[in-house]
C-alpha positions as CSV (number, residue, x, y, z in Angstrom):
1,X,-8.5,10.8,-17.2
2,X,-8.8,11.1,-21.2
3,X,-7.6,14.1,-23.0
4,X,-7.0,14.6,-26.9
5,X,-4.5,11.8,-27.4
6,X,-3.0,11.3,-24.3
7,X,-5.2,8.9,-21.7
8,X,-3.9,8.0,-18.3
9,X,-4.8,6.4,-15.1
10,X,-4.0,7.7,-11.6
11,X,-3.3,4.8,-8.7
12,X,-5.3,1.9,-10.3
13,X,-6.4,-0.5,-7.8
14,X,-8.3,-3.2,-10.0
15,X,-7.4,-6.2,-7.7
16,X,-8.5,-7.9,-4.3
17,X,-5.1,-7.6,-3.1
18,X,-5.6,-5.5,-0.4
19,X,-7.9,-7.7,1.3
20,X,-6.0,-11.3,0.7
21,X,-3.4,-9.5,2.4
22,X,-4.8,-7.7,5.7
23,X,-8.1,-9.8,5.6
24,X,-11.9,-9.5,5.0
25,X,-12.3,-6.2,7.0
26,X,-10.7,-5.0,3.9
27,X,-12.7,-6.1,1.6
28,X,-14.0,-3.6,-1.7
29,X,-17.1,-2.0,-1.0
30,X,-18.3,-2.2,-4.8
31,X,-17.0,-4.9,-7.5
32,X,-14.3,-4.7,-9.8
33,X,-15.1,-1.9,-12.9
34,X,-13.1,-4.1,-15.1
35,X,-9.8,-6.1,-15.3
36,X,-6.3,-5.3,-15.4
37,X,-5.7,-6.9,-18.2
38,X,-8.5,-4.9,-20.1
39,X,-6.6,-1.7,-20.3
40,X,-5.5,-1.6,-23.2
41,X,-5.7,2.3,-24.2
42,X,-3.3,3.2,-21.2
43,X,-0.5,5.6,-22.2
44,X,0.7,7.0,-18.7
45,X,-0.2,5.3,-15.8
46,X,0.5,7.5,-12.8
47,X,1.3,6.3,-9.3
48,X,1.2,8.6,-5.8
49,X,2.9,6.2,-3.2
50,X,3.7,2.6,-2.3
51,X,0.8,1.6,-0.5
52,X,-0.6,-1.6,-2.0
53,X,-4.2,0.0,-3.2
54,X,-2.3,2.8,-5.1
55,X,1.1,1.0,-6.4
56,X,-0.9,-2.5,-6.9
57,X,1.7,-4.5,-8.7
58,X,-1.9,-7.5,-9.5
59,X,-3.1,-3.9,-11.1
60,X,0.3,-2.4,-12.8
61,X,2.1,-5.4,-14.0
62,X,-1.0,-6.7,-16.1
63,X,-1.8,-2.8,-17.5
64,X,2.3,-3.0,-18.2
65,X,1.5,-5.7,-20.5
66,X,-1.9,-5.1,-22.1
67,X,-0.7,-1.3,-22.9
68,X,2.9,-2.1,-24.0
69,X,3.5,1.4,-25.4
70,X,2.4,2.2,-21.7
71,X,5.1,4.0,-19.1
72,X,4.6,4.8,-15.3
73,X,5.4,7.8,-13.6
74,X,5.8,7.5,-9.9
75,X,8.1,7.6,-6.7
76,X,11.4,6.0,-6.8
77,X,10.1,3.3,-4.5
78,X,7.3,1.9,-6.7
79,X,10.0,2.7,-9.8
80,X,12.0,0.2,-8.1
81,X,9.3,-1.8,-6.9
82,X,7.8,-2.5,-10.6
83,X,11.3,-3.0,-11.8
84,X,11.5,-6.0,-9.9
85,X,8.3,-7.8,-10.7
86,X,9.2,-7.0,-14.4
87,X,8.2,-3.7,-15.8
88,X,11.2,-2.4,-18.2
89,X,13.0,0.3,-16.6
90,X,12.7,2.3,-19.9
91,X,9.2,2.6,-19.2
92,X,9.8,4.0,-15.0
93,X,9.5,7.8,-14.7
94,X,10.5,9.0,-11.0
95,X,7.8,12.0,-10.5
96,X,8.9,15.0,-11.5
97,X,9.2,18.3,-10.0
98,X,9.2,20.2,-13.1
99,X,7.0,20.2,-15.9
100,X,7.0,17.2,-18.1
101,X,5.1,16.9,-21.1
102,X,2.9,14.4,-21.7
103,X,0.7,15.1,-24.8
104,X,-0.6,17.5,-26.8
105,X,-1.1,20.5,-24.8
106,X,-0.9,18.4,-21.8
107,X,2.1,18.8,-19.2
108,X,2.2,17.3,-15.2
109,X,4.2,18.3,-12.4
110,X,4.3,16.2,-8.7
111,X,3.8,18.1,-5.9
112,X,4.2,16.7,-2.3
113,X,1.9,14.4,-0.5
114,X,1.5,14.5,3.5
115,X,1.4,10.7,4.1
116,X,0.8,11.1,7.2
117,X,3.9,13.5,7.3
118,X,6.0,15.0,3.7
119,X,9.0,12.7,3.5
120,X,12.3,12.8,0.7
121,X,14.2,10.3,0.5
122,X,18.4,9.8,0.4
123,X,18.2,11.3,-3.0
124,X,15.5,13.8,-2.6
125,X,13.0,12.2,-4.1
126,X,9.5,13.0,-2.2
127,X,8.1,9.3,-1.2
128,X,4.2,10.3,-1.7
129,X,3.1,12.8,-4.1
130,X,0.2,14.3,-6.1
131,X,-0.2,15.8,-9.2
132,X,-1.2,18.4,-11.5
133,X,-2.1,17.7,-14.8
134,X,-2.6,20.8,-17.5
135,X,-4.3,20.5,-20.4
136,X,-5.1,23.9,-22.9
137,X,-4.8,26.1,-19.7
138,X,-6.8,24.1,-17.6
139,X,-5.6,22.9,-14.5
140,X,-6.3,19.2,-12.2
141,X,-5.3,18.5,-9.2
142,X,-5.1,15.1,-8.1
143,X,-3.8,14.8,-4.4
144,X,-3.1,11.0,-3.9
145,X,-3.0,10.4,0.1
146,X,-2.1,13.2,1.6
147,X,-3.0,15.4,5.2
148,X,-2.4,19.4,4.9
149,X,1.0,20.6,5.7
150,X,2.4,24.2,4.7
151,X,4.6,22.8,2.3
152,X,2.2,21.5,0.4
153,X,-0.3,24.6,0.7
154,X,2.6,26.8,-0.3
155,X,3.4,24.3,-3.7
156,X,-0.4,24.4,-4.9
157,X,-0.6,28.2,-4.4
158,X,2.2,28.5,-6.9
159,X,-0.3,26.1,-9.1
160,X,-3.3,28.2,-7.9
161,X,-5.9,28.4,-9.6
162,X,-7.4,24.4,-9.9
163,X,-10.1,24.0,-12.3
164,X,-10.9,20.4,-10.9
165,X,-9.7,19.4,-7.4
166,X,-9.4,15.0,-6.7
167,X,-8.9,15.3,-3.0
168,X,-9.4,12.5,-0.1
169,X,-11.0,13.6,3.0
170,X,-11.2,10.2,5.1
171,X,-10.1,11.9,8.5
172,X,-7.2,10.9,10.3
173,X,-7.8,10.1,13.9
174,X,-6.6,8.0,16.4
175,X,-8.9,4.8,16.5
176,X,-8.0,4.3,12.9
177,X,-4.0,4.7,12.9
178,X,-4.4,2.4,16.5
179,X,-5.3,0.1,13.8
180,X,-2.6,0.7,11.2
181,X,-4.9,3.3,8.9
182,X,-3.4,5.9,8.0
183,X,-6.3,8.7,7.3
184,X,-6.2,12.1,5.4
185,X,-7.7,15.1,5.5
186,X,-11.5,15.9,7.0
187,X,-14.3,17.1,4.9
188,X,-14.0,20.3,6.3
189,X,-10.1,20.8,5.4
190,X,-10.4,19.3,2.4
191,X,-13.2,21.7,1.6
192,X,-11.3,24.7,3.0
193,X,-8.1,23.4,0.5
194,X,-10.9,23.2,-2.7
195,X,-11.4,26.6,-1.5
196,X,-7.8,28.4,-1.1
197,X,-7.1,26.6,-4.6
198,X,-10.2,28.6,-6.1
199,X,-10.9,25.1,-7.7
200,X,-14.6,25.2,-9.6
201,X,-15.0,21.6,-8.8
202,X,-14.4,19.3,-6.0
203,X,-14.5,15.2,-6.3
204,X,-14.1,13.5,-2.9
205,X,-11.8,10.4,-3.3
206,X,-10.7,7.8,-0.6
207,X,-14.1,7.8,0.5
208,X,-15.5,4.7,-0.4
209,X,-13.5,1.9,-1.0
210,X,-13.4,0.1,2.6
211,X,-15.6,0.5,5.3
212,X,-13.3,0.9,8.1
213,X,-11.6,3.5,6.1
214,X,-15.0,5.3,4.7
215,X,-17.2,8.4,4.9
216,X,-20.8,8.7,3.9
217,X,-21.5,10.3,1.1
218,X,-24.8,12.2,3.7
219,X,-21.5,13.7,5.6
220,X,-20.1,14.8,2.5
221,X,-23.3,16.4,1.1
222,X,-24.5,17.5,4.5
223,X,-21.3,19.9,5.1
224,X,-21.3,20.9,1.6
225,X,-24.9,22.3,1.6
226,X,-24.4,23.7,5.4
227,X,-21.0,25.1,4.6
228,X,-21.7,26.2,0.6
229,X,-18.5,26.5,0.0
230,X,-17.5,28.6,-4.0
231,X,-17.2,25.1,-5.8
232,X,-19.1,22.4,-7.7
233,X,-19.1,19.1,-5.9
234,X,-19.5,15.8,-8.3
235,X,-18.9,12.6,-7.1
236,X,-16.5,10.1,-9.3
237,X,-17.3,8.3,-11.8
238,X,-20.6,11.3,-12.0
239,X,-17.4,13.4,-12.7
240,X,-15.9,11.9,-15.5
């Protein structure tokens, strides 16, 4: 996301990490946009949770150092995690709660994630998150991982309403957490959620990426013309 001097990145996974670890069944769907270690414009990098395609230290570590006037804002457990593989701790943010400015005009505040369930830690620190970004009035949501919980409905009512919605609408279900997936929210909620936030447009995420984890874009459309729900729907990067 770019806005008058202040450009960030949300979860950047520009690595094959995920797929030397758990094997070729996790392999990308599409190449590598670019590099790591070709963002160089990165002032805030934000991070939703610890899984290794959204807190990618082959991703983060390599930004850290290509965008030195860089800083991360994410859950204590990727704080601590890129603290040990070498990011300053100067440059860690745990996610706020509150709303922190980040720019001109621009402010964030996390809100929870349901991954599969909401979760604080010891300190009371949520483990996955989302956020909302303002900018001039405008609001964006971007929802990391996350299932719908009241919890979470109740925070982004307070937010209400969302210009542009990010939200991931892989399903969970049981043949995918049998194999160690964890899945997020169906079309249908994740429409319904666009919906209650009265956001104008909707851009599907964790869609794509790897196939035993995917939806097809005819699914997404499909619903979306049967169901017409109020909102514009614009598929990433259409939507940038």
């Amino acid at each position: 996301m770019s806005f008058p001097k202040c450009i960030l990145y949300v979860d950047p996974y520009l690595s094959n990490n995920v797929e030397v670890v758990e094997g070729p069944g996790l392999r990308r769907q599409f190449h590598l946009p670019f590099s790591p270690s070709q963002v160089t414009d990165a002032q805030w990098v934000l991070v939703t949770h610890i899984h290794m395609d959204h807190c990618d230290l082959f991703s983060l570590v390599p930004i850290s150092i290509a965008s030195p006037q860089c800083k991360f804002i994410c859950p204590s457990e990727c704080v601590n995690a890129l603290e040990a593989a070498g990011v300053p701790k100067e440059r860690l943010i745990v996610a706020p709660e509150t709303w922190m400015e980040i720019g001109m005009d621009t402010q964030l505040i996390a809100v929870p994630a349901a991954h599969p369930t909401i979760h604080r830690n010891e300190a009371g620190n949520l483990s996955c998150v989302g956020y909302v970004i303002e900018h001039e009035g405008r609001r964006f949501y971007h929802a990391g991982d996350t299932s719908v919980e009241k919890e979470l409905i109740d925070r982004l009512d307070s937010l209400a309403p969302i210009d542009v919605a990010f939200i991931p609408l892989n399903e969970r279900n049981y043949y995918r957490e049998s194999c160690g997936i964890i899945g997020n929210m169906t079309v249908r909620e994740a429409f319904q959620l666009a919906t209650d936030l009265k956001a104008k447009t909707f851009v599907p995420m964790h869609w794509d990426m790897f196939a035993p984890n995917c939806v097809y874009r005819e699914e997404i459309e499909l619903l979306y013309r049967l169901i017409q729900p109020p909102f514009d729907l614009q598929f990433y990067p259409e939507s940038i």
